[in-house]
C-alpha positions as CSV (number, residue, x, y, z in Angstrom):
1,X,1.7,-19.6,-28.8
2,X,5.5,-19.6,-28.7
3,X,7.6,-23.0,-28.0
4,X,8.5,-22.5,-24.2
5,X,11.5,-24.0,-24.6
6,X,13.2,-22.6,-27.9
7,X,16.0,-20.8,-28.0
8,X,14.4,-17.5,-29.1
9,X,14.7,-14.8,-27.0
10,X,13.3,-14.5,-23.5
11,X,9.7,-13.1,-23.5
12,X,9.1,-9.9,-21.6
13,X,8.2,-9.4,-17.6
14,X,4.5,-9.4,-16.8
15,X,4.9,-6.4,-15.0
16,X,5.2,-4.5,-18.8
17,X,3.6,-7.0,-21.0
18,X,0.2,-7.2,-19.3
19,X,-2.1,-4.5,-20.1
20,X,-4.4,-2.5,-17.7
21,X,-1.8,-2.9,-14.9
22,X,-0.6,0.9,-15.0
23,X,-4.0,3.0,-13.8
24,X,-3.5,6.6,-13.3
25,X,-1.8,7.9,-9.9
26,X,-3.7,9.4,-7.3
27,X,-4.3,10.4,-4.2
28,X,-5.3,7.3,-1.9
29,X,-6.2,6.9,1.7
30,X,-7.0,3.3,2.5
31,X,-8.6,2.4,5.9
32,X,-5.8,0.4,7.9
33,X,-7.8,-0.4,10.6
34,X,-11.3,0.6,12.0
35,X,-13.6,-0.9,15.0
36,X,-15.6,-2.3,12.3
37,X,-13.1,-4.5,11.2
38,X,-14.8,-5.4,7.6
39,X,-13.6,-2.0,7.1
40,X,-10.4,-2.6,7.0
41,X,-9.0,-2.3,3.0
42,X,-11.1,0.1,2.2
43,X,-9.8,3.4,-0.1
44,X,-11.1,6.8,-1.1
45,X,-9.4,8.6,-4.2
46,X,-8.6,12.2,-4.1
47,X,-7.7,14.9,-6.9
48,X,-5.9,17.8,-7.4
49,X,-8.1,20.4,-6.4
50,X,-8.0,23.8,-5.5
51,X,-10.9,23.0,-3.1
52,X,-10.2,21.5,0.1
53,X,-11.6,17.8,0.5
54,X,-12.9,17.6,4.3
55,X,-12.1,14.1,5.9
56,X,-14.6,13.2,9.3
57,X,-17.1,10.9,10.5
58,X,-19.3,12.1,7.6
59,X,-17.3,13.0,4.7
60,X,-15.1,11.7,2.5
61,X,-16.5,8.1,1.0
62,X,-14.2,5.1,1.4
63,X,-15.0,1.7,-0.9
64,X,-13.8,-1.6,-1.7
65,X,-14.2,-1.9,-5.5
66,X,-14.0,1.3,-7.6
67,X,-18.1,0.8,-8.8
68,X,-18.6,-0.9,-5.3
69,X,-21.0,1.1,-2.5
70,X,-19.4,3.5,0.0
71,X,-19.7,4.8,2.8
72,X,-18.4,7.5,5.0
73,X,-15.9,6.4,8.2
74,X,-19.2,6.5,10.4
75,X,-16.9,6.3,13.5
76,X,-18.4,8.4,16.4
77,X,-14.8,8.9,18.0
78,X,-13.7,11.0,14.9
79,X,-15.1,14.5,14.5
80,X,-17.5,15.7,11.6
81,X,-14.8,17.9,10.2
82,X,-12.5,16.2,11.6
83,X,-9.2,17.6,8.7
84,X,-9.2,19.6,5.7
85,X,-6.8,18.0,3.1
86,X,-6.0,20.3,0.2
87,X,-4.7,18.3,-2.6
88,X,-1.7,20.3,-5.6
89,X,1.0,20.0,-7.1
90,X,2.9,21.3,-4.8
91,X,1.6,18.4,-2.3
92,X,-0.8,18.4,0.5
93,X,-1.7,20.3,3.1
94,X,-3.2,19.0,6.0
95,X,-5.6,21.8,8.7
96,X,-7.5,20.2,11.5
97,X,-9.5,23.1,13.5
98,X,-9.6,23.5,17.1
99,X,-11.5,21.1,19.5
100,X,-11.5,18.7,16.9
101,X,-10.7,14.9,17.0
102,X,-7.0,14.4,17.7
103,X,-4.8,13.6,14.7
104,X,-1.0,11.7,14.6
105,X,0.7,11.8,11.5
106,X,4.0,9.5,11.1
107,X,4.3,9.9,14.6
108,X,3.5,13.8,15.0
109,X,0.6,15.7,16.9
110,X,-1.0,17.6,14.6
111,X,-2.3,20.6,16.6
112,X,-3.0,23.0,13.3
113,X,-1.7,22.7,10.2
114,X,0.6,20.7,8.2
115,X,2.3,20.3,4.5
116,X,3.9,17.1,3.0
117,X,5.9,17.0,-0.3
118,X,5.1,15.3,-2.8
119,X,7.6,12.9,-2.5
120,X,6.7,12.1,1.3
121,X,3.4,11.3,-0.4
122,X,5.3,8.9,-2.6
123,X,6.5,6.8,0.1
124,X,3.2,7.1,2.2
125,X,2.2,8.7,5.8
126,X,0.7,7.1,8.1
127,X,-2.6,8.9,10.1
128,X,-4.0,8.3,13.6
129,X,-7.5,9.9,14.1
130,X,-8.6,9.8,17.6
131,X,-7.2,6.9,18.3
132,X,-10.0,5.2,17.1
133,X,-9.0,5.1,12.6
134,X,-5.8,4.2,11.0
135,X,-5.4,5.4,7.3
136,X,-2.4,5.3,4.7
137,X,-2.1,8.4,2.6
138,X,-0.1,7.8,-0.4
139,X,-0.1,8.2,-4.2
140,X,-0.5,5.6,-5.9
141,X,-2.4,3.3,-8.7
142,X,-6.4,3.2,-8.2
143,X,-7.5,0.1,-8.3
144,X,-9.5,-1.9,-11.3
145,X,-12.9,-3.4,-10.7
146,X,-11.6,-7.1,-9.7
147,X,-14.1,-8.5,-12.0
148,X,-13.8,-12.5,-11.8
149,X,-9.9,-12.3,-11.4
150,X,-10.2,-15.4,-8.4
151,X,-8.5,-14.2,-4.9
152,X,-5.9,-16.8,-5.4
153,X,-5.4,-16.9,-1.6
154,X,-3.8,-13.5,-1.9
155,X,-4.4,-11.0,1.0
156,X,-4.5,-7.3,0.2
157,X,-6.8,-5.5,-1.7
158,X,-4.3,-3.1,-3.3
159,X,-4.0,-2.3,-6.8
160,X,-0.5,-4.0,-6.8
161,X,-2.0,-6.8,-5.0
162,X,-4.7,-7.1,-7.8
163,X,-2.0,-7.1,-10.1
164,X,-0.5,-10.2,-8.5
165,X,-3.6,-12.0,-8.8
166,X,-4.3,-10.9,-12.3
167,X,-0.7,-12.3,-13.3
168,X,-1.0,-15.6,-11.2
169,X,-4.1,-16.4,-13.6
170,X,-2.5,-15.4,-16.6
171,X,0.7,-17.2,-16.2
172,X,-0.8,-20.4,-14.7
173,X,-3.0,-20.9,-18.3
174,X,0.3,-20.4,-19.8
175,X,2.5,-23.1,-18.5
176,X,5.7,-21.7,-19.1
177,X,8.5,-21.7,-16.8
178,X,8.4,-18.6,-14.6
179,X,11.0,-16.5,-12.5
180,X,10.0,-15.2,-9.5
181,X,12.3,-12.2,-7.9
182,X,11.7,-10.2,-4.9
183,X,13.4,-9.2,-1.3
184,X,13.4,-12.3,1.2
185,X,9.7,-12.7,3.1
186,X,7.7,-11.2,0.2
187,X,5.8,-14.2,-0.4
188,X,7.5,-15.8,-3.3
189,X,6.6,-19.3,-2.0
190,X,2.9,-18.4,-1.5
191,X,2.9,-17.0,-5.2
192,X,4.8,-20.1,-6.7
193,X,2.5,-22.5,-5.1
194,X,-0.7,-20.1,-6.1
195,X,0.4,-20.6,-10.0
196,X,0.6,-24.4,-9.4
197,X,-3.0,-24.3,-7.6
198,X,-4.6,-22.3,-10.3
199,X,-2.9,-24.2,-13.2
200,X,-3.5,-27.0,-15.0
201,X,-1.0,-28.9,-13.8
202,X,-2.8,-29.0,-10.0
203,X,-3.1,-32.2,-8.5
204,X,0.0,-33.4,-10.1
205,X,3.0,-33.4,-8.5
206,X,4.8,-30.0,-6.6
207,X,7.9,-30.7,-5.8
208,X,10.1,-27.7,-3.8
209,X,13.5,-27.9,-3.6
210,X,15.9,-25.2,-1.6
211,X,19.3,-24.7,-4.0
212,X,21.2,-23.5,-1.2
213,X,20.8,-26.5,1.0
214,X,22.4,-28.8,-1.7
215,X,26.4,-29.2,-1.7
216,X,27.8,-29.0,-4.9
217,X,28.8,-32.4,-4.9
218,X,25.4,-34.2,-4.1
219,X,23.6,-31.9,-6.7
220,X,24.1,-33.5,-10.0
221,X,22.1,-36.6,-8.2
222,X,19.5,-34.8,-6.0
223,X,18.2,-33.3,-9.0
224,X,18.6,-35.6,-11.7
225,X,19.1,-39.0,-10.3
226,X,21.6,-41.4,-9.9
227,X,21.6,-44.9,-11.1
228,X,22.6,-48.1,-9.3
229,X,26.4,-48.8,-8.4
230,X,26.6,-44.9,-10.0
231,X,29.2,-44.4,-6.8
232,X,29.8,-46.1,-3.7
233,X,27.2,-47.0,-1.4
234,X,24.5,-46.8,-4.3
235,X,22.6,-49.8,-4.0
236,X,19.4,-49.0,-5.9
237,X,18.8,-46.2,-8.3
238,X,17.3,-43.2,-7.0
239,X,15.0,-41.0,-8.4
240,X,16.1,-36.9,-8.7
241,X,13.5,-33.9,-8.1
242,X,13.1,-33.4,-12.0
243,X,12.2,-37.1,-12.0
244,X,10.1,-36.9,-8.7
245,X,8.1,-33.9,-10.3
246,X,7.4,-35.7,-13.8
247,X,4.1,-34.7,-15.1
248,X,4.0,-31.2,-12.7
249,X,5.6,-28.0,-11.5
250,X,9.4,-28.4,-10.0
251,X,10.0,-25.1,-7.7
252,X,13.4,-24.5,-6.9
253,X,13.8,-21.6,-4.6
254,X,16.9,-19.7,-4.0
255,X,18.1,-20.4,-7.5
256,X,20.2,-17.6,-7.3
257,X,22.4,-19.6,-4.7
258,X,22.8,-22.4,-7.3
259,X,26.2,-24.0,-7.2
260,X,28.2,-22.8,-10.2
261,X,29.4,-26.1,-11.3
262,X,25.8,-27.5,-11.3
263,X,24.2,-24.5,-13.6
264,X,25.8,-25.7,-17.0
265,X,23.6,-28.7,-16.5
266,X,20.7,-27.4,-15.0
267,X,20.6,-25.3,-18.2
268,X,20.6,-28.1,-20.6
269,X,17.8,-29.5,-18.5
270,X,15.6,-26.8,-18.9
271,X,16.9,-26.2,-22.2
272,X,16.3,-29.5,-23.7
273,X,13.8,-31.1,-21.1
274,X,16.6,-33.7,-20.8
275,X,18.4,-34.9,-18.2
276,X,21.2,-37.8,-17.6
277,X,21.2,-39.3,-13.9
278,X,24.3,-39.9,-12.5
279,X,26.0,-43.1,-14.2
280,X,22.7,-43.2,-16.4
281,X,21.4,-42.6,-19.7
282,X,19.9,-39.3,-21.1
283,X,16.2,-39.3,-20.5
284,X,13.7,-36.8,-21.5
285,X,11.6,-35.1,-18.7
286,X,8.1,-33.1,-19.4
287,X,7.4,-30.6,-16.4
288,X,6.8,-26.7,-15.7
289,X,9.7,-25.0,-13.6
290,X,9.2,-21.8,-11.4
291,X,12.2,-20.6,-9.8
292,X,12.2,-17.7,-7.2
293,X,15.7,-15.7,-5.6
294,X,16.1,-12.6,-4.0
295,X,19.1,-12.1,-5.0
296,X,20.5,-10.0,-8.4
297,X,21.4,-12.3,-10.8
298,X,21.8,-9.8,-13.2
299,X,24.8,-8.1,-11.9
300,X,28.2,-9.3,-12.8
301,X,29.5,-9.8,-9.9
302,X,26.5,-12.6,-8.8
303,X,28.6,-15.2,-11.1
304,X,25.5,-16.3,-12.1
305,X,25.4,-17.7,-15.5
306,X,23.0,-15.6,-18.1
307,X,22.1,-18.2,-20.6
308,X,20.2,-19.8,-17.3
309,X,18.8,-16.5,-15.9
310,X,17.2,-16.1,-19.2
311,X,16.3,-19.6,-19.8
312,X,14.4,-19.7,-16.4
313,X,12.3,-16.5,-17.3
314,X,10.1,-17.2,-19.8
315,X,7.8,-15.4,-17.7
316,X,9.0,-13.2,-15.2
317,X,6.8,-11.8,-11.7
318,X,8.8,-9.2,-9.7
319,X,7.4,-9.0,-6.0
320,X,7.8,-5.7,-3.9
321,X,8.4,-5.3,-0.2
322,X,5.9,-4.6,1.9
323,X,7.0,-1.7,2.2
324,X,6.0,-0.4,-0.9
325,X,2.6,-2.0,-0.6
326,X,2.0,-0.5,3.3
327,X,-2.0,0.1,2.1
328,X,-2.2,-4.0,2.3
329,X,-0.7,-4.1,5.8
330,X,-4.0,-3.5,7.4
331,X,-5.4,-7.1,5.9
332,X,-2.3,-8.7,6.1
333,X,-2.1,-7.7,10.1
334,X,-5.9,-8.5,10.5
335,X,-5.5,-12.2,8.9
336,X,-1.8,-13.4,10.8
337,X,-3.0,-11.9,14.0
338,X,-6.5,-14.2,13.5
339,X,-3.9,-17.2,13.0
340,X,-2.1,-16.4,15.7
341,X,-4.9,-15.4,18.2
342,X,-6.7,-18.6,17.2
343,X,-3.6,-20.9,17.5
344,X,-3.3,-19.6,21.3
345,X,-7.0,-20.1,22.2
346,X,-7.0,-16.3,22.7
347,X,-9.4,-14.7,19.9
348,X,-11.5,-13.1,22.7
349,X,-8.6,-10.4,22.6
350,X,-9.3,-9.3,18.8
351,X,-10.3,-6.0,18.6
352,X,-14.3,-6.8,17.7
353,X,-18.1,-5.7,18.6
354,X,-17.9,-6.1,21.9
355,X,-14.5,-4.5,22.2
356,X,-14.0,-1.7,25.0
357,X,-12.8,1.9,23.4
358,X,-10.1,1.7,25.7
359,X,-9.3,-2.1,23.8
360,X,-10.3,-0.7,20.7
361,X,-7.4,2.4,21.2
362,X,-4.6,0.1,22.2
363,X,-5.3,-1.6,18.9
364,X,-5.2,1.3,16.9
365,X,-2.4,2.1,18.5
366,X,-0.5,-1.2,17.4
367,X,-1.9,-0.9,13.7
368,X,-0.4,2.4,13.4
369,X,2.8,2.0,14.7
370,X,3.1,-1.3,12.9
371,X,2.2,1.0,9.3
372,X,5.3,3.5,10.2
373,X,7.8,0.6,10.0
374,X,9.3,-0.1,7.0
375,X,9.0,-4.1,7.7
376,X,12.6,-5.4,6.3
377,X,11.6,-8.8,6.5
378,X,8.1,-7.9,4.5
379,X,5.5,-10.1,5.2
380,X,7.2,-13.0,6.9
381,X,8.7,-10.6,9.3
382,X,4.8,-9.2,10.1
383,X,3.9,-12.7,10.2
384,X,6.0,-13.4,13.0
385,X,5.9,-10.0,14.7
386,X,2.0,-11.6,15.0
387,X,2.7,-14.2,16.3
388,X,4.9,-13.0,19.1
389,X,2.1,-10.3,20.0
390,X,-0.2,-13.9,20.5
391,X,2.2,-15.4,22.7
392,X,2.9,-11.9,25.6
393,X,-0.7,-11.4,25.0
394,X,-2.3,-13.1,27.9
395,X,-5.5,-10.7,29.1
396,X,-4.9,-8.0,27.0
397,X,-2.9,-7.5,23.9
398,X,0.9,-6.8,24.9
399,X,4.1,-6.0,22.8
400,X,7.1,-7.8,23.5
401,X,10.4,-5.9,24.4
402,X,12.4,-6.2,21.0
403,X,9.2,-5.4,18.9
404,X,7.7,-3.1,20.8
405,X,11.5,-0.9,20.6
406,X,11.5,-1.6,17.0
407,X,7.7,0.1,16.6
408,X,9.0,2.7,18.7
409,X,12.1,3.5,17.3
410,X,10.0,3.4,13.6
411,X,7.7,6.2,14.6
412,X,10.6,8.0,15.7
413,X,12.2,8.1,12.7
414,X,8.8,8.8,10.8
415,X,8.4,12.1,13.3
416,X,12.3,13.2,12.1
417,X,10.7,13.5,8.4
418,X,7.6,15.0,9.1
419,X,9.3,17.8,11.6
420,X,12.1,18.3,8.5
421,X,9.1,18.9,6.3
422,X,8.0,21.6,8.7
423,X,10.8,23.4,9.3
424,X,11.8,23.3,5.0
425,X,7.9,25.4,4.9
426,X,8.6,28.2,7.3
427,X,5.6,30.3,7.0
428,X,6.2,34.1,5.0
429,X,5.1,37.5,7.1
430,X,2.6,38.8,5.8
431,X,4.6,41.9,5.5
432,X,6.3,40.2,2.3
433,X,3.7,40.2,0.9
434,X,2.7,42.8,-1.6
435,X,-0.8,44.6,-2.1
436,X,-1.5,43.2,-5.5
437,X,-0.2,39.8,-4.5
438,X,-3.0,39.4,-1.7
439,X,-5.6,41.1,-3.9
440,X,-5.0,38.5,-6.8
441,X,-5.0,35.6,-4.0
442,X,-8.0,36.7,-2.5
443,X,-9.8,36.9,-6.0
444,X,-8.5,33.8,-7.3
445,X,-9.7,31.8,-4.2
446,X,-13.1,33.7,-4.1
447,X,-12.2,35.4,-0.5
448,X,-11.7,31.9,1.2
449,X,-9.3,32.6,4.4
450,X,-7.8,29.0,3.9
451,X,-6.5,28.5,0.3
452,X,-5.5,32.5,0.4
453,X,-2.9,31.5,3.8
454,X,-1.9,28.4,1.6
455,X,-1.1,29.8,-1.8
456,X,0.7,32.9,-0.3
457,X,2.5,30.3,2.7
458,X,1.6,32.4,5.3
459,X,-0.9,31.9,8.6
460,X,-4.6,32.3,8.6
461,X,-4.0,34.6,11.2
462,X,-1.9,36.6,9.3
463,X,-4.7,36.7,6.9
464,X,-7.3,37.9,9.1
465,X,-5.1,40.6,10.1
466,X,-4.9,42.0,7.0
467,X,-8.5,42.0,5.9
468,X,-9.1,43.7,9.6
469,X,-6.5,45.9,9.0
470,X,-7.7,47.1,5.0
471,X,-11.1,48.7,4.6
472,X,-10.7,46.9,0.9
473,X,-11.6,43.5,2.6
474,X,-14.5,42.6,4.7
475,X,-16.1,39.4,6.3
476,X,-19.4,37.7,5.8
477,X,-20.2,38.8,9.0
478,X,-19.2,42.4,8.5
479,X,-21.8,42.6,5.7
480,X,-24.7,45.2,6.9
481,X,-27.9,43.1,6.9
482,X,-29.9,45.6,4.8
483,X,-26.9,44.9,1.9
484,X,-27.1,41.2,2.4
485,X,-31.0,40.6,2.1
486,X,-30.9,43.1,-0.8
487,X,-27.7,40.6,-2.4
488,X,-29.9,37.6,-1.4
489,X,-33.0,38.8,-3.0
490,X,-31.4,39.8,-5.7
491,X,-29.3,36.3,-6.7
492,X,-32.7,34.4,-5.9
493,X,-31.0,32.9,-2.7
494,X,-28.0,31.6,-4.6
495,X,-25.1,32.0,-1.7
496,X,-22.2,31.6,-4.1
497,X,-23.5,34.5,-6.3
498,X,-24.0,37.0,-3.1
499,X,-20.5,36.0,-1.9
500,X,-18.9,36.9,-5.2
501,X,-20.8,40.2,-5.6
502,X,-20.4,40.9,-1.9
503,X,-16.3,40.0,-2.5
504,X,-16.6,37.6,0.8
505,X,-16.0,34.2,1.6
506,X,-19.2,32.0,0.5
507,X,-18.3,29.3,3.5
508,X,-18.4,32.5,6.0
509,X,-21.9,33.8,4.4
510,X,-23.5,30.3,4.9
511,X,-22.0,30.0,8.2
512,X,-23.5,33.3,8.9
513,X,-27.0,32.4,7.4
514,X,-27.0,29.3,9.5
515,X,-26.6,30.8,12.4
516,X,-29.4,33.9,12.1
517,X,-31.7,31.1,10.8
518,X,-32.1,32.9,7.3
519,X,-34.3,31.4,5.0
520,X,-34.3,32.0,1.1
521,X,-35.3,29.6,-1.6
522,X,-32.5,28.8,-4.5
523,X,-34.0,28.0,-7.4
């Protein structure tokens, strides 16, 4: 293993040395919240397909670990069929049928149809379904079986998430010093103290230490000691937090607020595990050091001193806002809402069992509106956005003024890109399109109404009209039922083979056998 604390050059981030961090992208839509609240965190995958992939109350499996059980959404509110997703490269598009469960996505009523870019399904949309189901749609990294990676305290079952956790073990068995960077709120304290719990240095001493709360001038002592009569009023030596933390992990937060006179030394402390007290001698110190800033200490103009950047990243973890990790938010809502709830002697108000579904509706309402904000403050922000809700909540859950503007004007904004979108995929007339076009859509899409109107971008209506209007083109239901049985006998019953020889739609020629009760065995 390499010397921690030579001078060779500074190892690389976990984020690229660890392997079995980068699984492929996909498709994911994680269950924000649900009645059933164990629920909650759990994802289904979806693949480019030329198919359609039908989410409802019956479809579409959602699990927690990739080999785990699943299960379908089970939720009585949301309809059978409740949308049709339609997964390509070009991105997705989204059909809910008539007098089917309602459906919000970021912040729009979704009374048809729908298509989001690609890139929209980078950054993530958020889905209501009848009012009852809160889902993230995004692409992202699927998730790793978690194996016996411990939880670490962690919240979030993301594949970034288990990516945290997998890095906390490995860098806690390494006892290296470590740099933690990320935006204010992400959680770099948590992480910091979850190394020190899972290393071997637990049960030793922790000691935390804020940079920017310590004056230039008192820093050369606060860290490293003075000794007595070292300056007036000093008495009796006093110890500094390298000496205080002697045998265990020193975490000095906001180390990119470190004042500049002080960082020549801090470097030769780290550098040489040797420190000299104020008006003392040199003495050596043996302890791990995780620092953690949110601010750039690469650039040039931070004035922060590089020989210390690198000498404080041995290892390096880089946290993400929340953000860009929305898919934990259900979990992380569900845990600081249980704090806070609890704290006020007010859990009867968590959604739960015995939860009206007018109770259960303002909650989904909350979750959802709480996944279309962008959470600058990450998860200290949420934590105390919970909080808040505890304390206005008296007899039923309540918003206070500033957050509930904030939620507001977030789904606003989430609406603006969604309605962009819309107008960007104006529909063609079906008038532009040519003859041989539509003939090569329909028989690439086997007749199907759906992916023809998608691949050409025009209206399902428009496609109707043109196989009424063309005696090339028929429906199932247009079939003469002497033709049919004679198809059906002679494919054995096999209802995809009759709809290709017949040149109709195979999901129209079951629904038509389904509903004149015909029955033929497929072998």
């Amino acid at each position: 293993m390499p010397d921690p604390h030579s001078d060779d050059a500074t190892l690389p981030s976990l984020d690229t040395a660890l392997p079995g961090l980068r699984p492929r992208l996909s498709l994911i839509a994680t269950i924000v919240f649900h009645p059933d609240l164990t629920r909650v965190g759990e994802y289904a995958v979806m693949h480019r397909s030329r198919l359609p992939v039908v989410l409802g109350r019956e479809t579409l499996d959602f699990q927690r670990e990739p080999s785990g059980p699943a299960q379908c959404l089970a939720e009585p509110y949301v309809s059978r069929r409740a949308l049709s997703l339609e997964y390509s490269a070009r991105g997705l598009h989204l059909q809910r049928d008539p007098g089917t469960s309602r459906c919000r996505v970021n912040g729009v009523e979704l009374d048809s149809e729908m298509a989001l870019t690609p890139e929209q399904l980078t950054t993530g949309v958020a889905i209501l379904l009848a009012h009852t189901v809160v889902l993230w749609l995004a692409i992202g990294h699927e998730r790793e079986p978690a194996g016996a990676t411990p939880g670490h305290g962690l919240v979030g079952g993301s594949a970034y998430s288990q990516g945290l956790r997998q890095q906390i073990s490995t860098v806690a068995a390494a006892d290296m010093d470590i740099l933690l960077r990320g935006a204010t709120g992400t959680g770099k304290e948590v992480l910091a103290r979850a190394i020190y719990a899972a290393s071997e240095r637990s049960g030793r001493p922790l000691v935390t230490v804020n940079m920017a709360a310590i004056p230039a001038s008192l820093a050369p002592s606060a860290l490293f000691g003075a000794s007595r009569g070292a300056y007036t009023g000093a008495d009796k030596s006093r110890r500094g937090y390298f000496q205080q933390a002697a045998g265990g992990t020193l975490f000095l937060d906001e180390i990119g607020d470190t004042p500049a006179e002080i960082q020549p030394q801090l470097l030769r402390a780290l550098q040489e595990r040797e420190i000299q007290p104020v008006g003392g001698d040199l003495e050596k110190v043996e302890l791990r050091v995780i620092s953690a800033t949110d601010a750039d200490v690469d650039s040039r103009e931070s004035g922060f001193n590089a020989a210390l950047r690198h000498r404080l990243a041995a290892l390096e973890i880089v946290l993400r806002p929340l953000r860009e990790h929305r898919e934990d938010l259900g979990e992380l809502l569900g845990h600081f809402l249980r704090d806070a709830f609890y704290g006020q002697g007010r859990a009867s108000l968590l959604p739960g069992p015995d939860s009206t579904a007018r109770q259960i509706a303002s909650w989904a309402n909350f979750y959802y509106a709480c996944l279309c904000y962008t959470w600058p403050g990450n998860i200290r922000q949420l934590q105390n956005a919970c909080r808040q809700v505890a304390v206005a909540s008296r007899s039923s859950l309540v918003l206070p003024t500033i957050l509930l503007d904030l939620l507001s004007r977030a789904q606003e904004a989430a609406e603006e890109t969604v309605t962009a979108n819309a107008v960007a995929e104006k529909l063609r007339h079906i008038a532009e399109v040519s003859d041989e076009e539509f003939a090569r859509a329909m028989h690439d899409h086997g007749h199907e109404v759906r992916p023809v109107a998608r691949s050409l971008n025009v209206s399902r209506q428009a496609v109707y009209r043109k196989i009424a209007s063309d005696a090339r083109y028929r429906l199932a239901g247009e079939v003469a039922q002497d033709e049919l049985e004679q198809a059906l006998e002679r494919c054995r019953g096999n209802t995809a083979e009759v709809a290709r020889q017949l040149e109709v739609s195979a999901s129209g020629l079951r629904a038509r056998l389904r509903q004149e009760q015909v029955r033929h065995p497929v072998p």
